[in-house]
N, C-alpha and C positions, 0 to 999 in steps of 0.2 A: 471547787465550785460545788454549793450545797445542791442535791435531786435534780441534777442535769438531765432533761428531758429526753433529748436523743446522745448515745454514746457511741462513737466509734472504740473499738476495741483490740487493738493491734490488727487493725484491718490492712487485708494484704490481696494483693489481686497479680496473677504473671497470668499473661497472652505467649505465643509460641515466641520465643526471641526476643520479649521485653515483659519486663519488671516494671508493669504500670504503678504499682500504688505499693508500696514498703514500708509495711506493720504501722502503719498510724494512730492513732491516739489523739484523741479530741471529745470533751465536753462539752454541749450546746443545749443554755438553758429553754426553759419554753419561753415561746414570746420574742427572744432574742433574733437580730439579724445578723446573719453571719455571711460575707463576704469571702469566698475564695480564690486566692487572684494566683500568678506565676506563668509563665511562659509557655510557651504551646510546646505539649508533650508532657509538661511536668505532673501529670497526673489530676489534673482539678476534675476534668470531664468523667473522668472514669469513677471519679470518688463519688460525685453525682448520681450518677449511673450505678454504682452498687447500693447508694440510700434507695432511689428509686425502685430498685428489682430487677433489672432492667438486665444487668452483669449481677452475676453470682461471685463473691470472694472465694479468692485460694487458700484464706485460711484469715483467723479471728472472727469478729463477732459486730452488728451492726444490733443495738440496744433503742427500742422507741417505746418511752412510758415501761422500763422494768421490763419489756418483754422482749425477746430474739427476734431476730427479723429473718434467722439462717434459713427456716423453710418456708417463710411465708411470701408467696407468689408478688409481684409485682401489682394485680388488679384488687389486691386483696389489702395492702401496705394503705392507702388514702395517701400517696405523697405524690399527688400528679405534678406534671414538668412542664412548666413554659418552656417551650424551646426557641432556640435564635431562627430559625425557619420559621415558626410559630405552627407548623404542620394542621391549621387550617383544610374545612372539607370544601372543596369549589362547589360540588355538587349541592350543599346542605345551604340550607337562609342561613344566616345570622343567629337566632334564634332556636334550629338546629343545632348548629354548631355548638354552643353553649349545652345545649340539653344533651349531647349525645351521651359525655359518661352518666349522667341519669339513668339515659334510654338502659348502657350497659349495667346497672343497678337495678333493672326492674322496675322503674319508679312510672306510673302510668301517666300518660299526654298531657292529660290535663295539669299534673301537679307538676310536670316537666316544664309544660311553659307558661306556668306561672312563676316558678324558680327562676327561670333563665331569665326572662322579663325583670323580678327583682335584681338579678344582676348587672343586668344593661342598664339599666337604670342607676346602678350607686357608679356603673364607669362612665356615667354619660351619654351615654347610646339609646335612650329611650325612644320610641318611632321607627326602630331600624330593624326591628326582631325581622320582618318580611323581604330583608334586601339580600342580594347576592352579597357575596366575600368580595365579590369581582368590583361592585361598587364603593365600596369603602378604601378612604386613604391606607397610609403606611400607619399612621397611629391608632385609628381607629380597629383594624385589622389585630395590632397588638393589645390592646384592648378587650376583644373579643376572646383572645389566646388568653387573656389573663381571669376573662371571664368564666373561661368553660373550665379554668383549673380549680377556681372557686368555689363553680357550683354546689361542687359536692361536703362542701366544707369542711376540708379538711384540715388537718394538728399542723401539716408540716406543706409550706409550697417550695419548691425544688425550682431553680430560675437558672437557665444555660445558656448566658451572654444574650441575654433575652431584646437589648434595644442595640445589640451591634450592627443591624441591615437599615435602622433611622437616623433621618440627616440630624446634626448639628442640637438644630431648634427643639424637635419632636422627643430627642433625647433628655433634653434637660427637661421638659414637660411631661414626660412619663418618669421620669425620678421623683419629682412632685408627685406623682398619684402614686408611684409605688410607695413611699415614703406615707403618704397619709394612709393607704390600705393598711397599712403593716400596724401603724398606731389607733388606726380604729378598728382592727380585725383581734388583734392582742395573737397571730399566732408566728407560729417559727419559720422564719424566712432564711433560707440555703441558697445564695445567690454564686454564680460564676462570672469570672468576668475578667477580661484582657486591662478593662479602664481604671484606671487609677481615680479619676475623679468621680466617679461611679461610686465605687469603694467607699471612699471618705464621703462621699453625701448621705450612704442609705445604710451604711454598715454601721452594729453595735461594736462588732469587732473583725478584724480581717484575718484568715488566713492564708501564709505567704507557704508557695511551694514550689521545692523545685526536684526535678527528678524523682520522684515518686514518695518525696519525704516532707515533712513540714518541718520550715526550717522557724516559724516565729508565728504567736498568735499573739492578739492584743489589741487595743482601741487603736484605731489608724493613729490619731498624733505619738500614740507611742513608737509605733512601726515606724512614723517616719521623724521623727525624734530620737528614738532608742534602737537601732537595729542592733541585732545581737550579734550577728557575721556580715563581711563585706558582699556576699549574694543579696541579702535584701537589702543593703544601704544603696548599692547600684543598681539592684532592679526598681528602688523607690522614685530611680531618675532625678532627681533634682537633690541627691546627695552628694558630695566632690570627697570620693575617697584618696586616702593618703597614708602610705606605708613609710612604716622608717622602723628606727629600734629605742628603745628608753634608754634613757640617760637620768641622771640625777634629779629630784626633784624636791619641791620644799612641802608641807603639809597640805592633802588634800588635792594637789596636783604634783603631773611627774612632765618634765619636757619629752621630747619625744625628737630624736633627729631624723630630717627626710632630707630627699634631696634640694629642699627648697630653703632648708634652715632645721634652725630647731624650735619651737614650739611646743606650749605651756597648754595642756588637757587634765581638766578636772578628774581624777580619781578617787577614789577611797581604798581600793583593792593592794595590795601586795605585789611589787614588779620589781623583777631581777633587772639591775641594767646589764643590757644586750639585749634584752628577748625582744623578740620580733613584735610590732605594734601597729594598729592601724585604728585610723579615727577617724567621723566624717564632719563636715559642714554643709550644712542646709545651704541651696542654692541662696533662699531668701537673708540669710543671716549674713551673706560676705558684701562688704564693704569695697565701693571702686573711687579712686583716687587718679590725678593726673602726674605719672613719673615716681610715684610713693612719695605724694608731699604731708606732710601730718605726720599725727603720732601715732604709734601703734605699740603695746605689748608684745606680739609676735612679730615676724619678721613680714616684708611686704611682698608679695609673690604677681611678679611680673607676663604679662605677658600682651597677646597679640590680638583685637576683637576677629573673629570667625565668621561671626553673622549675627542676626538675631529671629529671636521666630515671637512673632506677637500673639499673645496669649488674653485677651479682652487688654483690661486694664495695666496690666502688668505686659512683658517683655522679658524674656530668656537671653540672655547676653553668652554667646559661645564664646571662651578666650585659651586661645591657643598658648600654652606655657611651654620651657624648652624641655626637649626630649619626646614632642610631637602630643604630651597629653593634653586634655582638655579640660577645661574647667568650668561648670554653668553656674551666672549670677541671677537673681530675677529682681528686676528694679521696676519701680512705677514709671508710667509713660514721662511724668515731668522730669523724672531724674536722667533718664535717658536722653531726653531733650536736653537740660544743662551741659553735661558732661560729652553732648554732644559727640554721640559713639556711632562709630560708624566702620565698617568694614576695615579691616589694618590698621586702627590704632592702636593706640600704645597706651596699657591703664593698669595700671598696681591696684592690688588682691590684698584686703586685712580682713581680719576678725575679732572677736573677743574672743579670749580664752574661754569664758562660760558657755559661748554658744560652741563649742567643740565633745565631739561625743567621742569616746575612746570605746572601740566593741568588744565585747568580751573574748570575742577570739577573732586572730587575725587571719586563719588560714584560709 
């Protein structure tokens, strides 16, 4: 990546008994959104929280615009945090609240709120400089949070699962505004976040983590197209991993036997047969049929519907296969209608060979 704006640099963080964040390495250009997602514990919060200032590293180097961030204090950095509380003053208007890192700048009343004012304004909030925090919705509150991090306008904003306490609606409607800040503001957006769908709507690229280490960066369809190890094909949720070992294969693809069959995955790479192998399928890419009637290039993999979970348009099809694992389809509402699926039936599982990803390491 050519003059990456902020660099992480074998950034490394231990607390008494745990080994938060383990020598990382990550470039992020300016301008760029960056998404870090991974399971609770796996270190996203902390890594946050050391760009911030907020925690001091155990060791490496945190790089913004060419210069160290090692001793520069947190009020002194310009990388304020939305956080998921949104840590709001109850005491302060509206229009406070916005001004206050100002006020901590030195910047005098009058040019304070006239800034904050500008700000409520581009989020929408114009008329409300004067109200309590106490009168304002859940979005509008978030809003505000997003407003006083702006104020100061700063290179880098820092976002810590910032709409996980908003319902449903409000969520998708502050992706939209975070999404157009970020392209009308032109700066570098550092978001955390549990949501997958989050990720993929506001992210230039996401980072996957787990246990204090990054295990894959990259544009989400490649995340969830290409995972590199079976931790981010299964934490991506809607990928059906499958272990077996290679066997013979002809140009460009090698079969692979699991317990279900054996089955044709596109490669180009070099494989011993016997070595251990694992491949995924996008929930959206597999194919359901009644009893495995039709043709298929691979073998048909059978099993039991579990349930489903309605997703808008589309639907998650759970299907129980033997040996208790499970396997998730996502079909349109019509298709689900025809095939008329319903709790304990019985429906065979294909794919195409192309939509199969083989990961570069199975362990």
């Amino acid at each position: 990546m050519a003059d990456p704006f902020v660099v992480l640099d074998a950034l490394d963080k231990r607390f008494p008994g745990h080994h938060a964040v383990r020598s990382i390495d990550l470039e992020i250009e300016a301008g760029e959104f960056i998404a870090i997602m991974g399971p609770s514990g796996c270190g996203k919060s902390t890594t946050l929280r050391l760009l911030a200032g907020l925690d001091m590293p155990t060791g490496g180097d945190i790089r913004v615009g060419g210069r160290s961030m090692r001793d520069v204090p947190a009020f002194q950095r310009n990388m304020p945090m939305v956080w998921q509380s949104l840590a709001l003053f109850p005491f302060l208007s509206v229009a406070d609240n916005v001004a206050f890192p100002l006020r901590m700048k030195g910047i005098g009343p009058i040019e304070r709120r006239k800034r904050a004012a500008d700000w409520l304004g581009r989020l929408g909030l114009s008329g409300m400089e004067d109200r309590d925090i106490s009168q304002l919705s859940g979005g509008q509150r978030q809003r505000v949070a997003i407003a006083r991090s702006l104020v100061t306008e700063p290179a880098v904003l820092l976002l810590d699962e910032p709409l996980s306490a908003l319902d449903a609606h409000l969520r998708v409607r502050m992706q939209t505004e975070l999404s157009r800040l970020h392209k009308q503001l032109g700066i570098t957006f550092v978001y955390v976040t549990h949501a997958q769908s989050e990720a993929f709507a506001l992210a230039d690229r996401i980072v996957v983590m787990s246990e204090g280490c990054i295990q894959q960066v990259g544009r989400p369809q490649d995340v969830y197209r290409a995972p590199v190890n079976p931790f981010v094909a299964e934490f991506m949720g809607m990928n059906n991993l499958i272990r077996g070992k290679v066997a013979a294969g002809r140009e460009g693809r090698r079969s692979i036997m699991t317990e279900f069959g054996t089955f044709e995955v596109p490669t180009d790479r070099t494989l011993t047969d016997g070595d251990e192998a694992a491949f995924v399928v996008a929930a959206d890419r597999v194919s359901l049929t009644e009893g495995g009637s039709g043709t298929s290039p691979n073998p048909f993999v059978e099993g039991t519907v579990l349930g489903l979970e309605f997703v808008g348009s589309t639907q998650t099809v759970f299907i129980e296969v033997p040996g208790a694992r499970e396997f998730r389809v996502q079909k349109q509402q019509h298709e689900i209608e025809a095939l008329e699926l319903v709790p304990g039936r019985r429906v065979a599982m294909s794919w195409d060979p192309a939509h199969a990803w083989l990961l570069p390491t199975a362990a």
